[in-house]
TORRO-793442 format. One record per residue (C-alpha): x, y, z. Coordinates in steps of 0.1 Angstrom, whole numbers, plus 5000, padded with zeros to 4 digits. Layout:
N
XYZ ...
***
This chain:
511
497821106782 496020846757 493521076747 496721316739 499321046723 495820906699 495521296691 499021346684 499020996660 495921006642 496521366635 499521316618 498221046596 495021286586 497921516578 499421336555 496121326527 496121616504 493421856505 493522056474 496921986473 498022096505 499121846535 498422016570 501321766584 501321846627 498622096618 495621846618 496621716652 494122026658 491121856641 491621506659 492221666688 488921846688 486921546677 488421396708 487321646728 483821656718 483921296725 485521266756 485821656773 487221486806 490121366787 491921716785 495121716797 496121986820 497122326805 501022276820 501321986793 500522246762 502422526774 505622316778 505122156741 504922576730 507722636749 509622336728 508722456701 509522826699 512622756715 513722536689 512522786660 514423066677 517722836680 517222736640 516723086625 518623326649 521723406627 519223446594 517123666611 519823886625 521623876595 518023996580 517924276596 520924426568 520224456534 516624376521 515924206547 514624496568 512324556542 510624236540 510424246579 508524616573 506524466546 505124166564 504424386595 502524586579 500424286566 500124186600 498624486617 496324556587 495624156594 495024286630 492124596618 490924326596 490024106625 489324366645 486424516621 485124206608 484724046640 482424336651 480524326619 479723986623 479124026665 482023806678 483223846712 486824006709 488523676722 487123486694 488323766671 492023696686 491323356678 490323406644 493323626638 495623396652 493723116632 494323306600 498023326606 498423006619 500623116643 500422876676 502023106699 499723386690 497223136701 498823076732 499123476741 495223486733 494523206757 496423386783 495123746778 491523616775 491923446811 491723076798 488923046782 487922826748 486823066728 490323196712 491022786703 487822786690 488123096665 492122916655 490522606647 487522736624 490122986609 493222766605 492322566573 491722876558 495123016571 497022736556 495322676523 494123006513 498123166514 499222896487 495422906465 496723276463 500323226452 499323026421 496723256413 499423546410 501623376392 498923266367 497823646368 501023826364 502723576351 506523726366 509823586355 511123276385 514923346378 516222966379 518022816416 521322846419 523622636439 525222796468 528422646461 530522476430 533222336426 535422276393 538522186381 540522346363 543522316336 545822666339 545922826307 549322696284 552122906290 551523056322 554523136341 555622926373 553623116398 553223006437 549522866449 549423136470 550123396443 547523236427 544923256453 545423626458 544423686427 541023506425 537723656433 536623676469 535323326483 537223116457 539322846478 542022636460 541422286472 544022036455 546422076426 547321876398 551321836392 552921576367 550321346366 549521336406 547021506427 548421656456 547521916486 547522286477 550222366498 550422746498 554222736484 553822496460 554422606425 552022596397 552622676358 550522596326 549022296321 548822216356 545522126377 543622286405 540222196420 538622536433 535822566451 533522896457 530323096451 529022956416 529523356401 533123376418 533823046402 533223096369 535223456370 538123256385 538222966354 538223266333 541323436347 542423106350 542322866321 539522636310 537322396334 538422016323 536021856348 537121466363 540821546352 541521496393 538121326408 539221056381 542421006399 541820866436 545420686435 547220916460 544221176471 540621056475 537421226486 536221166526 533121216546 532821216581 530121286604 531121566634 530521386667 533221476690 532321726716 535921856715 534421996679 531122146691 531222546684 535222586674 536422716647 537622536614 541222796622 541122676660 540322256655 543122016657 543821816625 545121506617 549221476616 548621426578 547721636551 543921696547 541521936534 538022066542 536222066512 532822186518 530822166551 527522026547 524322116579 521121966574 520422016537 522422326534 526322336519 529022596537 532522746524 534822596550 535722946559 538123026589 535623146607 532822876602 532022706632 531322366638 528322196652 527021836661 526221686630 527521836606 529221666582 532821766566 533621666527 537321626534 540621546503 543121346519 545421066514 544120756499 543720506529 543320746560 539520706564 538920496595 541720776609 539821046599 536720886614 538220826641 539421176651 535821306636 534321106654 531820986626 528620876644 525220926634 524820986676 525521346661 522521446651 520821396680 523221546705 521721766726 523121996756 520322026781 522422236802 521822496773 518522426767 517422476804 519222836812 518222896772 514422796782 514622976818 516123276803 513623296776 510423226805 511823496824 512023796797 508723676789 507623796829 509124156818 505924396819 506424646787 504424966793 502725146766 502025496756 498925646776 498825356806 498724996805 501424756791 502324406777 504624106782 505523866755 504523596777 505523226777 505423246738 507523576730 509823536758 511823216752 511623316712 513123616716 515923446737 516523226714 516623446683 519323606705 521423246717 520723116682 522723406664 525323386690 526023056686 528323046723 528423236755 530723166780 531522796766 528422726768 527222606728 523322756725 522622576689 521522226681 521921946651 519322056624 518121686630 517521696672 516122056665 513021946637 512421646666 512321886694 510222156674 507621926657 506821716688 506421996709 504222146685 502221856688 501521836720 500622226721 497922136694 496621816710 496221956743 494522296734 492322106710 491121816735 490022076763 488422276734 486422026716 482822036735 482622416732 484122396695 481622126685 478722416702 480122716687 480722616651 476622516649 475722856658 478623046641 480422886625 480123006587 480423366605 484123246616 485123086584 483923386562 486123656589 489023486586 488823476547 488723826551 491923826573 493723576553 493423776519 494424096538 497723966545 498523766515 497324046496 498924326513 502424156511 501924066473 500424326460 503024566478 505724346468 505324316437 503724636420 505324916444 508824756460 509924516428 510824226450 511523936435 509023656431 510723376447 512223616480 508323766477 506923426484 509123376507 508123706529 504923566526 505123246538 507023406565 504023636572 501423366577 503623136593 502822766586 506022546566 503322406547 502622726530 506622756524 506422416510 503822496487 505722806479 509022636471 506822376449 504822696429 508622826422 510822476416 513422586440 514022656476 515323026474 511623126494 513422986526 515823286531 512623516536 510723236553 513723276580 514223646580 510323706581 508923416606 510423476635 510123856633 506523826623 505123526653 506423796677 504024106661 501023846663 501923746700 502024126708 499424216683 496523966705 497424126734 496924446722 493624326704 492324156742 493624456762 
***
C-alpha cells in the first residue's frame, strides 16, 4: 500500500510538467509506478486492488456519458461512431502486422495496441486474455507516450496543413431582455409565448416601471419588458418578432425581483422532474440550470441531480427561504448512493461473465472492463429505475473516476516494473517504433476520412478523434488547438463506444 499511495502521488506531480506541451495528469502514475517496480518488485500490490480501481473507473465513465452516447447514436453521431471504429480495427491490423514484422509475441502486440490507444481497460482485457502475465503492461507502457502525445502533434499539424475554417463557440444558452416593439397591441404572456420559436422561455416581465413574474395571464403591450431566455439562434429570432434587446433595463432593477442561486441538496430533489418538484409558496422562477460546467433550459422534463445548481428570479428577500427548501449545501456534490453504485457495479461484473460466441467456434466476454461499462452506458442514460437514481454529482463522479484510475495504473505498473525495466533494453525501440505505426493509423484514418471524404467539421472531427484514442488529455489539447470546447460532444458520443471495440478488439487479437 506505500509503494501504491508514493506511485499514485509522485505520479501525479510528474504529470503535471509539460512535455511538448502535453501534461499526462493520472497518466504518469504508469511511469512512477514502473520505476517503483524495478526498484522494489515485492512491493506489488495484489491484482484484486487494480481490478477494483478499473472497475471505479469505467463505472463512473459509463454513468457520465450514457445519455450523450445514446443520444449519439441519432443524427451524425452514428457516423462518427462508424468512423472511429473503423480507425480502431485498421489500428488492430496495424498492430497485428507490425508486431510480426518486428517478432513480438502477440500479447505484447495487445499491449502495444492498447498502449497506442491509451485505453486502460483494453489493457485490463489483454492482461486477462493473456493469462496474467507482464508482457501486455509492458507493450502499454512503451506505447502510451506515444498514444497520448502523437494524437495532439497530429491535430496541429492538420490544421497548419489544411488550414480549415474553426467556426467560433457558441453559447448553449442566452438570455436577453427585451423592450416590445411601440404600439403593439395588449396581448397575454401566453399569447406571446406561443408565438416564439421553439425553446424560447419567458422568464420575467417588465410592467410600469416594476419587474414582476411572467404569469401566463398577465398582459403585455408596447413598451413593456420581458427577459427570455433560449437557444442563442431561437433568441435572436424571438427579439426580432419581438422588439429590440435593451439589455440591464430589468437586471438593473433588483427592488422587487432579484437573481438567486442555490445549490440542490435535498434528496427529496434527486431525479424528479422540474413539472413534478414542490416550490416555494411564493412566486419563483427557474432560470437556467447549471451541472458541472454545463448550462440547461429548465425544461419540464429536465431532471434534477445532486449538485446541481438552479439560477432562480424571485422576490427580493426570500434567499435564506429558498436555501432552505433547496437545500443549498456544497455536501451536494459529493453525494453519493452506494446502493446504486453496488447493484450498478454487480450488474455491470455480471454481463461482463456473459460468454458471446462467434462465427465459426469460439467466443468472447467483455470481461471486468466491458461489462460494468456497458451497464453503465445503459443506467447512465436512464437516469432512474425503480426509484432507484443511477447518476452521480459531475463533482463525486471525476473523484471516483480519476482515483480509481489511479490505482489501476499504480498497481499494474509496480508488478510490471522488473520485466519492463528487462524488456525495454532488448526491445524497446522495436515497441516505440510499432506503436507509432498504430498511433498514425488511427489518427490518420479518422482525419483523413473526416475531413476529405465525409466533410465533418473540424472542431466535431477532433472531437471523434480524441474519442478514438481515448485519453482527456488529447481532448484537452484538442479543445486548446480549436479555442472552444465543442470537441467534447464527440469525445462523449465516440469514447465510450470506442474503449468497448478495443476491449473486444484484444480479445480477438489474444484468441
Amino acid at each position: 500500500m506505500l509503494a501504491l499511495f508514493i506511485a499514485i502521488g509522485l505520479g501525479y506531480a510528474l504529470g503535471q510538467l509539460p512535455v511538448l506541451g502535453v501534461t499526462f495528469g493520472a497518466g504518469a502514475v504508469l511511469f512512477s509506478g514502473l520505476a517503483i517496480g524495478a526498484l522494489a518488485p515485492r512491493a506489488a500490490p495484489p491484482g484484486l486492488v487494480g481490478t477494483l480501481g478499473l472497475l471505479m473507473f469505467l463505472y463512473g465513465t459509463g454513468i457520465q456519458y450514457g445519455p450523450q452516447c445514446v443520444a449519439g447514436l441519432k443524427g451524425p453521431g452514428l457516423r462518427w461512431i462508424l468512423l472511429a471504429l473503423a480507425a480502431v480495427v485498421a489500428a488492430l491490423f496495424a498492430a497485428q502486422a507490425v508486431g510480426g514484422m518486428l517478432g513480438l509475441s502477440v500479447a505484447m502486440q495487445a499491449g502495444m495496441f492498447a498502449g497506442a490507444g491509451t485505453s486502460t481497460s483494453a489493457l485490463q482485457a489483454a492482461i486477462t486474455a493473456a493469462g496474467g502475465g507482464a508482457e501486455p503492461t509492458i507493450g502499454y507502457a512503451v506505447a502510451y507516450p506515444v498514444g497520448v502525445i502523437g494524437p495532439i502533434l497530429l491535430m496541429g499539424f492538420m490544421l497548419r496543413l489544411f488550414r480549415p475554417e474553426v467556426p467560433a463557440p457558441a453559447p448553449s444558452l442566452r438570455h436577453a431582455e427585451v423592450t416590445l416593439r411601440p404600439g403593439m397591441p395588449a396581448r397575454s404572456v401566453a399569447e406571446i409565448t406561443a408565438d416564439l420559436p421553439e425553446g424560447i422561455m419567458v422568464l420575467a416581465m417588465r410592467r410600469e416601471h416594476q419587474n414582476a413574474p411572467a404569469e401566463p395571464g398577465a398582459r403585455l403591450a408596447g413598451g413593456d419588458g420581458l427577459l427570455i431566455v433560449g437557444p442563442p439562434a431561437a433568441v435572436d429570432q424571438a427579439i426580432a418578432r419581438l422588439g429590440e434587446e435593451e439589455e440591464g433595463r430589468l437586471a438593473k432593477d433588483r427592488a422587487a425581483y432579484d437573481i438567486v442561486r442555490v445549490t440542490v441538496s435535498r434528496p427529496a430533489f434527486r431525479g424528479r422532474t422540474l413539472a413534478t418538484i414542490p416550490m416555494p409558496p411564493f412566486a419563483v422562477r427557474i432560470a437556467e440550470v447549471r451541472r458541472g460546467d454545463s448550462l440547461m433550459l429548465p425544461g419540464p422534463e429536465l431532471e434534477l441531480e445532486y449538485g446541481d445548481v438552479l439560477v432562480l428570479l424571485a422576490e427580493s428577500g426570500r434567499q435564506p427561504e429558498l436555501a432552505a427548501h433547496f437545500g443549498d449545501s456544497v455536501k451536494g456534490n459529493a453525494e453519493l448512493s452506494f446502493i446504486s453504485i453496488g447493484i450498478g457495479m454487480a450488474l455491470g461484473l455480471l454481463v461482463g461473465m456473459i460468454s458471446i460466441p462467434l462465427p465459426g467456434g469460439g467466443g468472447f466476454s467483455l470481461g471486468v472492463a466491458g461489462g460494468p461499462l456497458v451497464v453503465a452506458l445503459v443506467l447512465g442514460w436512464r437516469g432512474r429505475t425503480l426509484g432507484i437514481g443511477w447518476r452521480m454529482p459531475v463533482a463525486a463522479n471525476m473523484v471516483l473516476r480519476n482515483f480509481g484510475l489511479s490505482i489501476f495504473l499504480g498497481q499494474v505498473a509496480i508488478a510490471s516494473g522488473r520485466p519492463f525495466v528487462e524488456t525495454v533494453a532488448a526491445q524497446g525501440p522495436a515497441v516505440l517504433a510499432g506503436a507509432a505505426l498504430v498511433l498514425a493509423t488511427i489518427v490518420l484514418t479518422v482525419l483523413l476520412i473526416g475531413h476529405v471524404i465525409l466533410r465533418i467539421r473540424i472542431d466535431d472531427l477532433f472531437g471523434v478523434c480524441a474519442g478514438a484514442t481515448g485519453n482527456p488529455a488529447i481532448l484537452a489539447g484538442a479543445n486548446r488547438l480549436l479555442g472552444s470546447d465543442r470537441a467534447d460532444v464527440g469525445y462523449a458520443i465516440v469514447f465510450p463506444t470506442m474503449t468497448i471495440a478495443k476491449i473486444v478488439a484484444v480479445q480477438l487479437l489474444l484468441g
